[in-house]
C-alpha positions in Angstrom: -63.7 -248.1 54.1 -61.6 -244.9 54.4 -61.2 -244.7 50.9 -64.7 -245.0 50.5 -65.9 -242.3 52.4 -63.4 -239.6 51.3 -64.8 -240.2 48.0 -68.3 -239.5 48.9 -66.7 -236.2 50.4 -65.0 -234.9 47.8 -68.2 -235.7 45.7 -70.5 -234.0 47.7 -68.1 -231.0 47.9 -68.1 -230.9 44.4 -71.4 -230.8 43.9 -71.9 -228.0 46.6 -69.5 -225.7 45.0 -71.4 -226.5 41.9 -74.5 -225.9 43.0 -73.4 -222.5 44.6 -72.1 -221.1 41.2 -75.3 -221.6 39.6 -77.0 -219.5 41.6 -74.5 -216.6 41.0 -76.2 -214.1 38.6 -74.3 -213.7 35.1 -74.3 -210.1 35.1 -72.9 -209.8 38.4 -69.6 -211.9 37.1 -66.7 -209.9 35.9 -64.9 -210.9 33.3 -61.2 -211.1 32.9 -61.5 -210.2 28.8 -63.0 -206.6 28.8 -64.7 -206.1 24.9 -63.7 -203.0 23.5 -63.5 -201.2 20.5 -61.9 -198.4 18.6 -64.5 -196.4 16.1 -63.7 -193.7 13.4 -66.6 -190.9 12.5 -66.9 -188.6 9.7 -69.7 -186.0 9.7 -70.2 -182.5 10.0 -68.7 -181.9 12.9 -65.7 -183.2 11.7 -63.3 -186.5 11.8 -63.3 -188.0 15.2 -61.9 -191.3 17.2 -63.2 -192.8 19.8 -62.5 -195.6 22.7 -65.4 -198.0 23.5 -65.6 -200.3 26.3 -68.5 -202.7 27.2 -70.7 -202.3 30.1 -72.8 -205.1 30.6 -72.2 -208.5 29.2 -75.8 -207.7 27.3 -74.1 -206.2 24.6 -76.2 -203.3 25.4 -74.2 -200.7 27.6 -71.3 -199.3 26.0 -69.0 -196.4 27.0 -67.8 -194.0 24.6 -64.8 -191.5 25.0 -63.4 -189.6 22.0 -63.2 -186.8 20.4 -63.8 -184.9 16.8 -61.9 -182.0 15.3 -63.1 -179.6 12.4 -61.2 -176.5 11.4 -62.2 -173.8 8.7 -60.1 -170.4 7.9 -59.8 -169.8 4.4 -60.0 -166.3 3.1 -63.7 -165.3 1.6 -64.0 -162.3 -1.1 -67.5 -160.7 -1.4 -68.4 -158.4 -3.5 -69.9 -155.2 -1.9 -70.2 -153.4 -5.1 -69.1 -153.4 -8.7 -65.1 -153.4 -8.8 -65.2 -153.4 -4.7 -64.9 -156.4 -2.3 -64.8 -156.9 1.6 -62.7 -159.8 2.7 -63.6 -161.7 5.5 -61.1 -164.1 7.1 -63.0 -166.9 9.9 -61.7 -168.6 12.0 -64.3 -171.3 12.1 -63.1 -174.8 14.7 -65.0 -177.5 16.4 -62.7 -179.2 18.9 -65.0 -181.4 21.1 -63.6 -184.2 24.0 -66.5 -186.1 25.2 -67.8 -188.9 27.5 -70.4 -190.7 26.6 -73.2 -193.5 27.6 -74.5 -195.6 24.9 -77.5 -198.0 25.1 -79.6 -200.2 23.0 -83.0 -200.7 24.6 -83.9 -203.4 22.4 -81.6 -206.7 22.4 -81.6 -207.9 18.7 -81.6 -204.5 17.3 -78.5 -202.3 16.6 -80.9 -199.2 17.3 -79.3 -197.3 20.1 -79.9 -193.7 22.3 -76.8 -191.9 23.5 -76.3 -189.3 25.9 -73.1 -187.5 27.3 -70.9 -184.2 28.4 -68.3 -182.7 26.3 -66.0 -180.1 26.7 -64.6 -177.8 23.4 -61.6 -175.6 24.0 -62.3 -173.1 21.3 -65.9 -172.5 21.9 -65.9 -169.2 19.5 -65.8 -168.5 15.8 -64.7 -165.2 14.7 -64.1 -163.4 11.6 -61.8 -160.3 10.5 -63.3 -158.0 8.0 -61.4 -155.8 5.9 -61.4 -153.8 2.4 -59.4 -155.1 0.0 -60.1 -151.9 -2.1 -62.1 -148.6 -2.2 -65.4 -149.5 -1.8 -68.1 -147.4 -3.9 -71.2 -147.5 -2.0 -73.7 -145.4 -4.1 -71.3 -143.0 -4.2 -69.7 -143.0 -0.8 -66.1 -144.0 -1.5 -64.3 -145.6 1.7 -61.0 -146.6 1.1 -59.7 -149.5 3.0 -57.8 -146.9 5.6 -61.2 -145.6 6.3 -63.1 -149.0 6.6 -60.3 -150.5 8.8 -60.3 -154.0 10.5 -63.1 -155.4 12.3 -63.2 -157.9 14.9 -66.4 -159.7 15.1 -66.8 -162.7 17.3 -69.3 -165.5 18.9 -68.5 -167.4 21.8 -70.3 -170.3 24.1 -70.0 -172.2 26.7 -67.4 -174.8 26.8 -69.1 -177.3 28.7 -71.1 -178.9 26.1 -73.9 -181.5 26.7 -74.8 -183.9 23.8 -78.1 -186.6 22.9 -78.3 -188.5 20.4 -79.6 -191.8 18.5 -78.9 -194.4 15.5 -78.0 -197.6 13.9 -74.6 -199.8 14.7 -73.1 -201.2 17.1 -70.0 -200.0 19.2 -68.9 -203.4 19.4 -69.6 -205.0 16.4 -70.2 -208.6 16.5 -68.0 -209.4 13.7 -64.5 -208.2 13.7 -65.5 -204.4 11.4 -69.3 -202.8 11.9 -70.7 -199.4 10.1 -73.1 -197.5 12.0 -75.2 -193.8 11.7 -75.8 -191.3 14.5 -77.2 -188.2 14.6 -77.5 -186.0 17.4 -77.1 -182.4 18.5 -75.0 -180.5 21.2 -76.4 -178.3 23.6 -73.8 -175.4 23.7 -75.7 -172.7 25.4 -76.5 -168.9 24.9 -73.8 -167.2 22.3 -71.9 -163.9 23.1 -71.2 -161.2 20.6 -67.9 -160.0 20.8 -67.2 -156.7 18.6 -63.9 -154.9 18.1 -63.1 -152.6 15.8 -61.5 -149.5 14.2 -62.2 -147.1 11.1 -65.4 -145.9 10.1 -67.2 -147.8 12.5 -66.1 -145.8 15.5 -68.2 -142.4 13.9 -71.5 -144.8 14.8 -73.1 -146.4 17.6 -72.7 -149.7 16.7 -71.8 -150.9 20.2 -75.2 -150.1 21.5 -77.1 -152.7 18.7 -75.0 -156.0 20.1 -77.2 -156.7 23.3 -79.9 -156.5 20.4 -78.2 -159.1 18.3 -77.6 -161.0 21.4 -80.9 -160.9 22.4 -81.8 -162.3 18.7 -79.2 -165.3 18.8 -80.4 -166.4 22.2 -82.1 -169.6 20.7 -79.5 -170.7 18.7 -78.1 -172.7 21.7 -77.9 -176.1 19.7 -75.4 -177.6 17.4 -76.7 -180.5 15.3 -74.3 -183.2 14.1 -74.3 -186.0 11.8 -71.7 -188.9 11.5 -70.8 -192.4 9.8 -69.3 -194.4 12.0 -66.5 -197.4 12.0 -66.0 -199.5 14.3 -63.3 -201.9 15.2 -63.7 -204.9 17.6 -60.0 -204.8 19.4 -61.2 -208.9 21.4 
């Protein structure tokens, strides 16, 4: 008789623990296996890596942390006149580390919008002018004593924000997955930045940059445009 009832008990335990797991919701359960991914990007803003790490059990939450890296200076030669060039030397670099959130509204479709901050710590380009011989401007000869170096630079912000959309998903659901994004930074109002020495210093240059500032206050926005690869790690 003993035996008897301690069976019913454990039975009816069981099925009470049972009962109470079913009623647990599955998106509130954390699982021990956390899905991430690495992905690889190539577009104009440059190569870039990033981490991603799954939200929501959904498949539709990821988190995205990374960043991309593009660097230009090679020496440019235009010709000012016949026989006479200016050459410019930039120093052009996108260095962006970024955080972001991305979500696919729609279940069975890779379509997704993304949205973060990023921060770039070079947010300037700048370029070096010189003569690289007498220049012969209708009949004005400067030599490249007399046009001398000058500095000219843009700079922004370097807290960045960033929105974006397109096709792939972060964590693919085989083992490789391509995607598309395109998206554009938000890097704030550019200031001119003018240095300079030679000719330059007879005019009054230095009273025309709040003009030019005044003209490059919309360009506030840096588009970008990458292929993605992505890499299911579990």
């Amino acid at each position: 008789m003993v035996r008897i009832c301690l069976c019913a008990f454990v039975c009816w335990l069981s099925q009470k623990e049972l009962k109470a797991a079913q009623f647990v919701p599955p998106d509130s359960i954390i699982t021990q296996s956390f899905y991430q991914s690495i992905s690889v990007q190539i577009g104009t803003t440059g190569p870039g890596v990033y981490y991603n790490r799954l939200l929501s059990r959904s498949n539709r939450l990821t988190l995205r942390v990374g960043g991309q890296y593009f660097a230009y200076r090679k020496l440019i030669r235009v010709e000012a006149a016949t026989d006479s060039y200016i050459q410019i030397k930039p120093d052009l670099m996108i260095g962006i580390a970024q955080a972001n959130l991305k979500w696919h509204p729609f279940p069975r479709s890779s379509f997704f919008v993304t949205g973060g901050l990023g921060y770039t710590w070079h947010p300037a380009m700048r370029f070096v002018i010189t003569a690289e011989n007498t220049l012969n401007l209708d009949g004005l000869e400067l030599t490249p004593e007399d046009v001398g170096t000058v500095n000219l630079g843009f700079r922004w912000h370097p807290v960045v924000g960033y929105l974006g959309w397109g096709f792939g998903r972060s964590l693919p659901n085989k083992r490789l997955g391509v995607g598309f994004e395109m998206g554009v930074f938000y890097i704030g109002k550019p200031s001119v930045q003018l240095d300079y020495e030679g000719f330059l210093e007879t005019t009054t240059i230095d009273q025309q940059v709040p003009t030019v500032e005044r003209n490059l206050s919309n360009y506030r926005y840096l588009p970008s445009i990458n292929v993605t690869l992505s890499y299911k790690l579990n």
